[in-house]
C-alpha positions in Angstrom: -147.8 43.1 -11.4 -144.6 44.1 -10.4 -143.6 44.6 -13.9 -146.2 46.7 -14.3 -145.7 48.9 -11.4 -141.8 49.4 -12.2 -143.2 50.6 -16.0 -145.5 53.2 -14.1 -142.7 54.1 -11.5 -141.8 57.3 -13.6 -145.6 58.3 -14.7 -146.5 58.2 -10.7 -142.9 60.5 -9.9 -143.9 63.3 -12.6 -147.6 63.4 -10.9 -145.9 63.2 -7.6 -143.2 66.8 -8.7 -146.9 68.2 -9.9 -148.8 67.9 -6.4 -145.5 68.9 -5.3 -145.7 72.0 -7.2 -149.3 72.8 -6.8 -149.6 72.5 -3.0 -146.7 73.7 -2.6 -147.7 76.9 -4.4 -151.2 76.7 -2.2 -149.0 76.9 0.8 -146.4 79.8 0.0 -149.8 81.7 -1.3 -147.0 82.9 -3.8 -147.9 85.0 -6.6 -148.7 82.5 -8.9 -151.1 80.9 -6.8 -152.5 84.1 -6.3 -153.3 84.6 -9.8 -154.8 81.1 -10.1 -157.2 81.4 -7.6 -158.3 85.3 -9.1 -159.1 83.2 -12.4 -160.8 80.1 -9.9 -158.3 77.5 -12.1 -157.9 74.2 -10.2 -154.9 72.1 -10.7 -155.6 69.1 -13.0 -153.9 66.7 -14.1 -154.7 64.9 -17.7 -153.6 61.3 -17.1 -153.6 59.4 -20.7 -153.6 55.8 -20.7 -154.5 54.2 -23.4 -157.6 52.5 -24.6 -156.7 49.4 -22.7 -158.9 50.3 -19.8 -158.6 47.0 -17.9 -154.9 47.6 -16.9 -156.1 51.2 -15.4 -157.2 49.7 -12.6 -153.7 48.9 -11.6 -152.5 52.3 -12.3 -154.7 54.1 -9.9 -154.3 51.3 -7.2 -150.7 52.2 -8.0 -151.3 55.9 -7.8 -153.9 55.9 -5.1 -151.3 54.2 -2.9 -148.3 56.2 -3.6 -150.1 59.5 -3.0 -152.0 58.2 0.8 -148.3 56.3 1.4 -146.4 59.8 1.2 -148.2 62.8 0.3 -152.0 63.0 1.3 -154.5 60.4 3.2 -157.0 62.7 1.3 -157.6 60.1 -2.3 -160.5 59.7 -3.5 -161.3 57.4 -6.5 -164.8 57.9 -8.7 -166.6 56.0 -11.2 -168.9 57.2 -13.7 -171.5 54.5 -12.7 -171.1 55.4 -9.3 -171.8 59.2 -9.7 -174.6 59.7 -12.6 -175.9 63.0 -10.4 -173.8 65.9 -9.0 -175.6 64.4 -5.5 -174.6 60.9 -6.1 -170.9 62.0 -6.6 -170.4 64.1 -3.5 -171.6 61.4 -1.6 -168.8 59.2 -3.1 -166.0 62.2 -2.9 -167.2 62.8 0.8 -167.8 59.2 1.9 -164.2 58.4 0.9 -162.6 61.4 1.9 -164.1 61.1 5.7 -163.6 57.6 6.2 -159.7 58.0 4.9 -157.2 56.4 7.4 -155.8 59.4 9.6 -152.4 58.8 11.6 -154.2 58.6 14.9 -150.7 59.0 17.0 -150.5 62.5 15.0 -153.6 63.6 16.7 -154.4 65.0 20.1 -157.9 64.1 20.6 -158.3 60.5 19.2 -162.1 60.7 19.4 -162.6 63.0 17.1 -161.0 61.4 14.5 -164.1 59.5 12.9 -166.8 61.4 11.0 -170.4 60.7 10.5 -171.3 61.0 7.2 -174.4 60.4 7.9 -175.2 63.7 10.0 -173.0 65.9 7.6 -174.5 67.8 4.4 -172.9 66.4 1.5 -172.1 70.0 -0.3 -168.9 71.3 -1.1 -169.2 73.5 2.6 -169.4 70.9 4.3 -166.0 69.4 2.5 -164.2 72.5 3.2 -165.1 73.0 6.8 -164.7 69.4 7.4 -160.9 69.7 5.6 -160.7 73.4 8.0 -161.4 71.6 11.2 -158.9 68.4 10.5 -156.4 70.6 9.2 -156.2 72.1 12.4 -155.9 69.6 14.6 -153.2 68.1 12.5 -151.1 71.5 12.6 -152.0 71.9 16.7 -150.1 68.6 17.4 -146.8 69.1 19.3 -143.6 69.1 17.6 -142.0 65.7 18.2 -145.5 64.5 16.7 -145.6 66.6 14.1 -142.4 65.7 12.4 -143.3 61.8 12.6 -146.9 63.2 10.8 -144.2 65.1 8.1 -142.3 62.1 7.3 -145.6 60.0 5.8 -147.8 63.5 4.7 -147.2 67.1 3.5 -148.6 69.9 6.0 -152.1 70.8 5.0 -151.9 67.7 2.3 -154.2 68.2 -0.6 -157.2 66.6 -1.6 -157.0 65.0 -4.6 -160.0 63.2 -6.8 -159.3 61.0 -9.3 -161.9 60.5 -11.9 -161.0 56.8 -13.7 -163.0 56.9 -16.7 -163.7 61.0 -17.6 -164.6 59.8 -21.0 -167.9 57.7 -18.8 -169.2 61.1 -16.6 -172.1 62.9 -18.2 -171.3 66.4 -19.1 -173.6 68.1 -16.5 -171.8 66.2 -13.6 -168.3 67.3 -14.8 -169.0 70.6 -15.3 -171.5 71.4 -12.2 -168.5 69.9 -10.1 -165.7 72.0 -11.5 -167.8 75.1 -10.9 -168.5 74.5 -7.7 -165.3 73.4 -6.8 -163.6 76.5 -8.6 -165.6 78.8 -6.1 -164.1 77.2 -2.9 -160.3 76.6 -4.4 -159.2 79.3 -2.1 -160.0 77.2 0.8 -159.5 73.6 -0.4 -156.6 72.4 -2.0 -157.9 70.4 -4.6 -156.6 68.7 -7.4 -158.0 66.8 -10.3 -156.4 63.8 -11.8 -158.5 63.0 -15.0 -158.4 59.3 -16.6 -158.3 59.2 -20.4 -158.6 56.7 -22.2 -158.5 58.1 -25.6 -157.4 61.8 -26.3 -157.0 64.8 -24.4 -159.0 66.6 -26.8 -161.9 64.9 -24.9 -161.9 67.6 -22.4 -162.7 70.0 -24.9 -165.6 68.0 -25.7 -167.1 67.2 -22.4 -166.6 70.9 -21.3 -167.3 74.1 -22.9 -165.1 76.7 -22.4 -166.2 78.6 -19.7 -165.7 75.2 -17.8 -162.5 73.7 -18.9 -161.3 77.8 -18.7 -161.4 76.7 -14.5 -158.7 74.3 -15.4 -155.4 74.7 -15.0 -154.1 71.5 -16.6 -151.1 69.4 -17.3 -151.0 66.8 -19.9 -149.2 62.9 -18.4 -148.5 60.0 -20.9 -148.5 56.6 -19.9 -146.1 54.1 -21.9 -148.3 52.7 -24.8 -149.7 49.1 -24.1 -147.4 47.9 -27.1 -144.2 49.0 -24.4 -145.8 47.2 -21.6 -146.5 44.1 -23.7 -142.4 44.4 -24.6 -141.2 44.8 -21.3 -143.5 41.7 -20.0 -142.3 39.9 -22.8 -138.7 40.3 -22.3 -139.1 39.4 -18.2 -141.2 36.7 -18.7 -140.5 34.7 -22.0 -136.7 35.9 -23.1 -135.2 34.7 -19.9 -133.9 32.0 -18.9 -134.7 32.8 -15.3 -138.2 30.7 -15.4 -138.2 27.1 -16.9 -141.6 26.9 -18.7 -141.9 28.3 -22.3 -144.2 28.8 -25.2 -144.3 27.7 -28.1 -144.8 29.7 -31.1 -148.2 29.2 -32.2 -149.2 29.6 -29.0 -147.4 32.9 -28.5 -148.8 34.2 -31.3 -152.4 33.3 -30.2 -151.9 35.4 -27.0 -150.3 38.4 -29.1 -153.1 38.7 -32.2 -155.8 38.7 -29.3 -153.7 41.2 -27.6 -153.5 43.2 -30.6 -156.4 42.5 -32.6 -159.0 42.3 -29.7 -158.5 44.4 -26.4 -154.7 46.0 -26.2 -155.0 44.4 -22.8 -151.8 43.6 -21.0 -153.8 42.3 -17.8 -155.6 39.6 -20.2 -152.2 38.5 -21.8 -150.9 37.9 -18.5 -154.2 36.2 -17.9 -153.7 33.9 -20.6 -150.4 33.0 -19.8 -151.1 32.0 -16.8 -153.4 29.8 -18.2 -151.0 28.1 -20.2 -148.9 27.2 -17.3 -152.1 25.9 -15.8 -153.0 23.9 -18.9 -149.0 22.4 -19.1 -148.8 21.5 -15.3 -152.3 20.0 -15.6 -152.5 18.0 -19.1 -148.5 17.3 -19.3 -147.9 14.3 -17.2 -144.1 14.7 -17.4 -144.6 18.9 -16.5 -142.8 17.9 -13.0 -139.2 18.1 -14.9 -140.2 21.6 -15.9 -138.5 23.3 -13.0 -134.9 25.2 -12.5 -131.4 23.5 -13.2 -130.8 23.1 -9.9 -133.8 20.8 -9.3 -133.4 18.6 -12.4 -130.8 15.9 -10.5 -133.7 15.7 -8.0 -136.5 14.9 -9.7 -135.1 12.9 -12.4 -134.1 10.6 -9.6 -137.1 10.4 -8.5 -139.4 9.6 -11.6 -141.2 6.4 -11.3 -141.2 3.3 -14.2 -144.4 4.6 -15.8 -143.3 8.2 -16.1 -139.7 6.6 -17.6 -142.6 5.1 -19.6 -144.0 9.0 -20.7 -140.5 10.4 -21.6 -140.2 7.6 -24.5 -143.6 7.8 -25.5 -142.3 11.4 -26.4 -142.1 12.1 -30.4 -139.0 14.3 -29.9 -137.0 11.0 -27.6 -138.6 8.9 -30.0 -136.6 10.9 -33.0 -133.6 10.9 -30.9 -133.8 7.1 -29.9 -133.4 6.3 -34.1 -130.9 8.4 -34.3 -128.5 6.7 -31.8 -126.6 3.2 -32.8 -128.5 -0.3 -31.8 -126.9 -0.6 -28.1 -127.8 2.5 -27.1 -131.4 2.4 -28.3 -132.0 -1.3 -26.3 -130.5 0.5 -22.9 -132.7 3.7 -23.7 -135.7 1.8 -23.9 -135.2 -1.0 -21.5 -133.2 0.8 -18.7 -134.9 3.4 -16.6 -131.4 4.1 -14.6 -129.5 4.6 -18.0 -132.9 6.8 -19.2 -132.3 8.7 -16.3 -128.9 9.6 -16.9 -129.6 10.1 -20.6 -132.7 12.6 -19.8 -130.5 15.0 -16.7 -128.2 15.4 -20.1 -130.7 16.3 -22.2 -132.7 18.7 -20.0 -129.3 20.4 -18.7 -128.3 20.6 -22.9 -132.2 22.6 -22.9 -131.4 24.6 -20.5 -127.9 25.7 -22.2 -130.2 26.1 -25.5 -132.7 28.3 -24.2 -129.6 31.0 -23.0 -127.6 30.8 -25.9 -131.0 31.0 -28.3 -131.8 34.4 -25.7 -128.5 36.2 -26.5 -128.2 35.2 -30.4 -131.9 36.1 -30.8 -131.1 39.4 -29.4 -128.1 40.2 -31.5 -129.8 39.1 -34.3 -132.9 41.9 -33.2 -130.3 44.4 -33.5 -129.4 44.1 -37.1 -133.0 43.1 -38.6 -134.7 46.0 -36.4 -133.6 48.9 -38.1 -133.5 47.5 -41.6 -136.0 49.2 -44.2 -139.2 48.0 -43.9 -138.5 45.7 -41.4 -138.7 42.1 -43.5 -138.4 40.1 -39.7 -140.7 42.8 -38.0 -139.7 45.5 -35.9 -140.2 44.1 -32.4 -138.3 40.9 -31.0 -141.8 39.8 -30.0 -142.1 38.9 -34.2 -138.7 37.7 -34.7 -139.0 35.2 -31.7 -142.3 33.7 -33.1 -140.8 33.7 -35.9 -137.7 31.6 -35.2 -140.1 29.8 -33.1 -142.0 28.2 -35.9 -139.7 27.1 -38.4 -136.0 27.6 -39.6 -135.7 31.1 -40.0 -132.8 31.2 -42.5 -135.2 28.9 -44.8 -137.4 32.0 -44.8 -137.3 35.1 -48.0 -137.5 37.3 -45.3 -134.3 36.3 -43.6 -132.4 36.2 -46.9 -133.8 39.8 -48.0 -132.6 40.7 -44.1 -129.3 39.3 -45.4 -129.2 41.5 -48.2 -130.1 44.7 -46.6 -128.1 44.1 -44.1 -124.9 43.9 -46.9 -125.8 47.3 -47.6 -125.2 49.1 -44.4 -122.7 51.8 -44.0 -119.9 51.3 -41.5 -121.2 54.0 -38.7 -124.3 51.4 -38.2 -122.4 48.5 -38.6 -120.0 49.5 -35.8 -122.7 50.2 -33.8 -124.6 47.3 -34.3 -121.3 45.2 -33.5 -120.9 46.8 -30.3 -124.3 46.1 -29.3 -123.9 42.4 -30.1 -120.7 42.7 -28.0 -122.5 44.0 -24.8 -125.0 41.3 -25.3 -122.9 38.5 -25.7 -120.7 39.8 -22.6 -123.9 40.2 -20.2 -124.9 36.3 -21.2 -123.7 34.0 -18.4 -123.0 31.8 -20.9 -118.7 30.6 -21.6 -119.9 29.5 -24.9 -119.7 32.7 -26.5 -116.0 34.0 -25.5 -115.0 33.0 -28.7 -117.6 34.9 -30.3 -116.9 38.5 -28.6 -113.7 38.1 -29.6 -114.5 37.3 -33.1 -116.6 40.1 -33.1 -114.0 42.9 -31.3 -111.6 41.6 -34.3 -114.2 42.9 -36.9 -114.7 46.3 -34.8 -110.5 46.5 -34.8 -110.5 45.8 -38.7 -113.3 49.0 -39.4 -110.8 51.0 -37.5 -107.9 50.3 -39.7 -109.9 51.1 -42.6 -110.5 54.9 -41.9 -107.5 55.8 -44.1 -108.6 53.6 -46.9 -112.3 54.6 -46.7 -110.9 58.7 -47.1 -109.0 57.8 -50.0 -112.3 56.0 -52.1 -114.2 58.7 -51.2 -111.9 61.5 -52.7 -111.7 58.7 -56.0 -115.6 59.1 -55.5 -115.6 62.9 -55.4 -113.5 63.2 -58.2 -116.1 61.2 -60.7 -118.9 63.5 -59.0 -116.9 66.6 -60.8 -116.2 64.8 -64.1 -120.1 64.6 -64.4 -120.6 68.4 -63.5 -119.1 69.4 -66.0 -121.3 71.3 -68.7 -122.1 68.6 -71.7 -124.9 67.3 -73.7 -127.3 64.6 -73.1 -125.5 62.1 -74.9 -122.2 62.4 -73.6 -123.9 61.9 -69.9 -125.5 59.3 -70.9 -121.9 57.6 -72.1 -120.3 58.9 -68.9 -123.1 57.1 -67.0 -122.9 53.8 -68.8 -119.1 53.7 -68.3 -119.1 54.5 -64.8 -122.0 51.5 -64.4 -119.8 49.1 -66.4 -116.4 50.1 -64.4 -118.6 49.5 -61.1 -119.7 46.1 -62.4 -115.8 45.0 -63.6 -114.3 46.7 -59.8 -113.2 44.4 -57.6 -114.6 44.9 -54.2 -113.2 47.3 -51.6 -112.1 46.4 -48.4 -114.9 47.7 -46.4 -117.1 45.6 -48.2 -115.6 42.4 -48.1 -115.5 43.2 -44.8 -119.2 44.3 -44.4 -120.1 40.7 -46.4 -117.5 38.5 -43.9 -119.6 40.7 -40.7 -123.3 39.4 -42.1 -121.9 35.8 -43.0 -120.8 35.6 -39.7 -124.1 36.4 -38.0 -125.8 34.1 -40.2 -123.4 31.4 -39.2 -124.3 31.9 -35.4 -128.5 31.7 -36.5 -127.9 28.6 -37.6 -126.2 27.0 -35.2 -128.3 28.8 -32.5 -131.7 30.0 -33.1 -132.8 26.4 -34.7 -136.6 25.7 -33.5 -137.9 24.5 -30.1 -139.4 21.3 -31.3 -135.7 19.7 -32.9 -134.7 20.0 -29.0 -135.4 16.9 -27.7 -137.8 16.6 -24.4 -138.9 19.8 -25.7 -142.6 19.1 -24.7 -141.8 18.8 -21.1 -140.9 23.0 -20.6 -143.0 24.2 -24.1 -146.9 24.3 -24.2 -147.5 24.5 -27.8 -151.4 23.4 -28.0 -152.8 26.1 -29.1 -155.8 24.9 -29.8 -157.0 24.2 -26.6 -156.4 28.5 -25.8 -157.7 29.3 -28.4 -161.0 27.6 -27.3 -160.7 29.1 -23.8 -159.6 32.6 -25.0 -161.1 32.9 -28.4 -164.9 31.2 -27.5 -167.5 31.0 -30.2 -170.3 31.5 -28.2 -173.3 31.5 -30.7 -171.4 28.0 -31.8 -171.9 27.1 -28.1 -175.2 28.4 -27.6 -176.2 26.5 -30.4 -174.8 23.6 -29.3 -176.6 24.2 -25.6 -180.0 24.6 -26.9 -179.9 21.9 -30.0 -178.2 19.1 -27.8 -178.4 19.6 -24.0 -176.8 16.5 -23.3 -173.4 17.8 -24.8 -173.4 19.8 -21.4 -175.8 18.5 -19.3 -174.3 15.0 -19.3 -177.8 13.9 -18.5 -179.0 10.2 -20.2 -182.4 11.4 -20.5 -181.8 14.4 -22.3 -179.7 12.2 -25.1 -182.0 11.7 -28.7 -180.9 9.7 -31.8 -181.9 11.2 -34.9 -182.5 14.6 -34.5 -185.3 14.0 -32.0 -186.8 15.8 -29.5 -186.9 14.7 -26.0 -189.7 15.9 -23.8 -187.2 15.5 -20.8 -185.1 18.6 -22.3 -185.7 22.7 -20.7 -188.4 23.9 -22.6 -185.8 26.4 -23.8 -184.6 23.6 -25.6 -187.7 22.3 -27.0 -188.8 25.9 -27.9 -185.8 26.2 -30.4 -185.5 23.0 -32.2 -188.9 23.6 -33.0 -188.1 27.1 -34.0 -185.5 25.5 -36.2 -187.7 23.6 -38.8 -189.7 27.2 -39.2 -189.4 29.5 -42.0 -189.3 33.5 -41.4 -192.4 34.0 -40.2 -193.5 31.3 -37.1 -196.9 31.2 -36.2 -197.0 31.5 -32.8 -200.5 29.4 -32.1 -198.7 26.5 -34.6 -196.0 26.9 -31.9 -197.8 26.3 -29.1 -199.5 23.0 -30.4 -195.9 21.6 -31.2 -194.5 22.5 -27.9 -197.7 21.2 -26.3 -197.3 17.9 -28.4 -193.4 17.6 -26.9 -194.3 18.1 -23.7 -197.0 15.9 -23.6 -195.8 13.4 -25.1 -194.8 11.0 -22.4 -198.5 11.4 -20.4 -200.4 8.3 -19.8 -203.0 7.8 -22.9 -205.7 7.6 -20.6 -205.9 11.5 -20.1 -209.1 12.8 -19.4 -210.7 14.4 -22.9 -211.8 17.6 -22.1 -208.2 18.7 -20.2 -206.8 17.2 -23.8 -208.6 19.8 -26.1 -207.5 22.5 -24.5 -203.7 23.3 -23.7 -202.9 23.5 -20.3 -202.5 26.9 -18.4 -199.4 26.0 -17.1 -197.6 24.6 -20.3 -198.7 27.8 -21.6 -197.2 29.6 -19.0 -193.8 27.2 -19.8 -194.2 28.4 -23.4 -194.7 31.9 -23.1 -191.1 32.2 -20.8 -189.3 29.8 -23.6 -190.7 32.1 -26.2 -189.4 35.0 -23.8 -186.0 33.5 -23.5 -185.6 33.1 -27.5 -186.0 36.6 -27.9 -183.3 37.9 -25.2 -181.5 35.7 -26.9 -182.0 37.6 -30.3 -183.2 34.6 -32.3 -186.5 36.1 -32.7 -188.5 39.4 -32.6 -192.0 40.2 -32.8 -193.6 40.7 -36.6 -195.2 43.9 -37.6 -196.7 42.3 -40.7 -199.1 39.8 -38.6 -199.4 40.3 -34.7 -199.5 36.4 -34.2 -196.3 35.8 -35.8 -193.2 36.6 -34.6 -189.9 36.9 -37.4 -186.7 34.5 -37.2 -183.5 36.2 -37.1 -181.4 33.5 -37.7 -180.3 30.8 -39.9 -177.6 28.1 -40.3 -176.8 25.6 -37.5 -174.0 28.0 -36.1 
């Protein structure tokens, strides 16, 4: 959330300079303003968001508090489902605008503070004597009390009504507001802060011209939902600030329902969290996920069994065979030398995780700007990708390679110095030998200005041999011997010098950005089943409904309701009973054949000694049971009433899931 908030900081200062403006320009009764109100315009604001409309509700929290916190107590927030009538919605606008918290201390009669809605007209008269009336006792407050007032609210503050989802509001309501509210401008300081979710054009829609002509309005952009995703990925994940991690496949679970579902920042934060929740929960070793510090501690700490855990580990098991014999009997008899052994390892994890954060980001700032982007164009893709396997195994890291042998010297440079600043921010020692490895390379493209001129005038010189007037055969000769003597030249300085750059970088991905599950212990920080979110985040539910209504016990966890065989058990909801039935039906279901099946079911466990006459007709109240099962099935879209034959209703599906 605080993420979030710092992203919006510079969105919620623009609107902040534009009430500034407006009310400001309400109060001087300047020119301008003067000209405004002879057209009716109200200040508007056009607020684009983004599709992703379950992160707006922190936006206008955001907003809504940074305006009553230092500019206005008068916010009001509406809802299209709140407001489907002009009435309804001047209810809302006046209900929240007269119950707003007013400094009481600013005031000189405290009683008269509250007002009842409920004996004021909800019309746009009412608003404006009601904002007359408290604007004057605000401004009839002594001095000393009016400049503590000043320091939270403007003089005379505006009201300001924020519609969060325009694109909801039925046209009528929109434009019977403005037009109302255009007549009164004059007196009320009132501006508009549209929501959009989608384009700004949608204004034009919604309102015809003689409407939106009432508008004077400014356009705001919100960072795109991709940014947002970015920034939370870069605080949270490429850090080495928080001890728990995830693994790639789970990462990339949380990003293609990001991207391929709902855009929603709030739901990947969501889903993250339930991956922590999932680790500490299901991870029995999870309490040695914690910061460096701490490690000594709880290592100490850990009982026989949980020494027990660590080598049922696959990734200690690997390490284990890779030691000689003595060590492997005291790793897997000792707990004290296991103890010792696992603070090592963890602290050697910790040390991985900052240097695979500052080499993953150098790395990002030679593959990001390569053509076509063969690692992808966001780190977000090039640290899944490094994630999963052995990225320098991969054709797209080689093609990265060879575009990357190809770049000129000004991006080269650049992209060196970069690397440099990274390197130097790391709080890692490790890589003091690297910056300096990589300021020589910076001092060596320096030196070779002089040499770089000369090839070029060499260069230049060929360029005039082939402007020269010939014939199509003697440029084809010139261009074959200039291919051939490119071919036999030896390579220049520069790009021996470009090839030892690239060779270099490649050297530090190997040695650095090798994949989470070689380090060993890696399971106790990284979640990497990704199954188990996908079945919480990516549900199936006609798989589950299916699953609810064919086999009850499966969620019930009821013995009566279990059947061998593909039975039917009359202990089942008749919900239940109703669609198994349904199940052995073709496309047309006779609903009186229906009946006597369910009837049969249900039956079935009465004593055989029924009376005769009750048994030849169905019972009312099984009927009744039927009729809300058959009700049920429908809501549910599995069936629908048949035109063909009124006593027959039409299955809509087929397959077990």
């Amino acid at each position: 959330q605080q993420i979030q908030e710092d992203l919006n900081k510079q969105l919620l200062g623009n609107l902040v300079s534009f009430l500034s403006r407006s009310h400001s320009d309400f109060q001087e009764k300047t020119t301008e303003w003067t000209c405004r109100m002879k057209f009716r315009e109200i200040p508007t604001a056009a607020l684009v968001l983004g599709v992703n409309v379950t992160d707006h509700d922190l936006t206008f929290r955001s907003l809504s508090d940074v305006l009553q916190d230092s500019i206005t107590p008068y916010v009001a927030l509406l809802e299209a489902k709140d407001c489907p009538g002009i009435k309804n919605l001047m209810q809302k606008l006046m209900g929240q605008l007269m119950n707003c918290d007013i400094d009481v201390d600013s005031l000189e009669d405290e009683d008269c503070v509250q007002v009842s809605q409920n004996r004021t007209r909800c019309s746009m008269s009412s608003l404006v004597s009601w904002y007359e009336s408290t604007a004057k006792k605000t401004d009839s407050v002594t001095p000393s009390k009016k400049r503590n007032s000043s320091s939270r609210h403007w003089q005379s503050p505006p009201v300001v009504v924020i519609f969060k989802d325009m694109e909801s509001f039925t046209t009528k309501v929109l434009q019977d507001f403005i037009v109302i509210s255009s007549q009164h401008i004059h007196e009320l300081p009132l501006v508009l802060i549209f929501g959009i979710a989608t384009s700004p054009m949608i204004i034009h829609r919604l309102l015809p011209h003689s409407v939106s002509s009432l508008l004077c309005i400014e356009l705001f952009q919100s960072l795109s939902c991709k940014e947002h995703l970015s920034t939370i990925i870069d605080k949270l994940l490429l850090t080495s600030r928080f001890p728990f991690k995830l693994g790639g496949k789970v990462l990339q679970v949380l990003i293609n329902i990001f991207l391929y579902h709902d855009f929603s920042v709030k739901n990947f934060i969501k889903g993250f969290q339930l991956c922590i929740v999932e680790h500490f929960y299901s991870q029995p070793l999870s309490v040695l996920c914690c910061h460096l510090v701490d490690i000594k501690k709880r290592v100490c700490s850990l009982s026989h069994d949980q020494c027990e855990n660590i080598r049922r580990l696959p990734s200690f098991r690997r390490y284990v065979e890779k030691q000689e014999s003595g060590k492997q009997v005291e790793l897997l008899t000792n707990d004290s030398f296991l103890k010792v052994e696992t603070e090592k390892l963890l602290e050697g994890l910790y040390v991985y995780h900052a240097n695979y954060v500052s080499i993953l980001r150098c790395l990002h700032v030679f593959t990001s700007s390569l053509p076509k982007y063969p690692l992808g164009k966001q780190i977000r893709e090039l640290h899944c990708a490094c994630l999963e396997n052995r990225v320098w195994e991969t054709e797209e890291y080689e093609s990265s390679l060879q575009l990357a042998r190809m770049l000129n010297k000004i991006d080269l440079v650049t992209m060196l110095q970069q690397c440099v600043e990274i390197l130097m921010s790391s709080s890692g020692k490790e890589f003091d030998k690297t910056v300096e490895k990589l300021k020589e390379f910076l001092t060596q493209f320096q030196n070779l200005e002089a040499e770089a001129s000369q090839e070029q005038d060499v260069s230049v010189s060929s360029q005039k041999e082939l402007q020269k007037k010939t014939d199509l055969y003697h440029l084809q000769k010139t261009l074959l011997e200039l291919k051939e003597s490119r071919k036999s030249k030896k390579l220049t300085k520069f790009e021996m010098l470009r090839f030892e750059v690239v060779d270099y970088i490649d050297s530090l991905v190997r040695k650095y950005l090798v994949p989470a599950d070689d380090r060993t212990l890696h399971e106790i920080v990284y979640f990497n089943t990704a199954a188990v979110l996908r079945g919480h985040l990516n549900a199936a539910p006609r798989t589950a409904l299916h699953t609810a209504l064919n086999n009850p016990h499966w969620y019930l966890k009821n013995q009566a309701l279990k059947c061998d065989g593909g039975g039917i058990s009359n202990k089942a909801p008749d919900i239940c009973i109703v669609y198994k039935l349904h199940l052995e039906c073709g496309r047309l279901i006779n609903l009186v054949d229906w009946l006597e099946a369910f009837s049969t079911v249900v039956m079935a466990a009465e004593e055989p000694n029924a009376d005769a006459a009750s048994s030849d007709q169905v019972d009312d109240i099984i009927h009744a049971r039927f009729i809300r099962a058959v009700s049920e099935l429908e809501l549910l879209g599995f069936i629908k009433p048949s035109k063909q034959k009124t006593d027959h209703v039409a299955r809509l599906t087929w397959g077990g899931c």
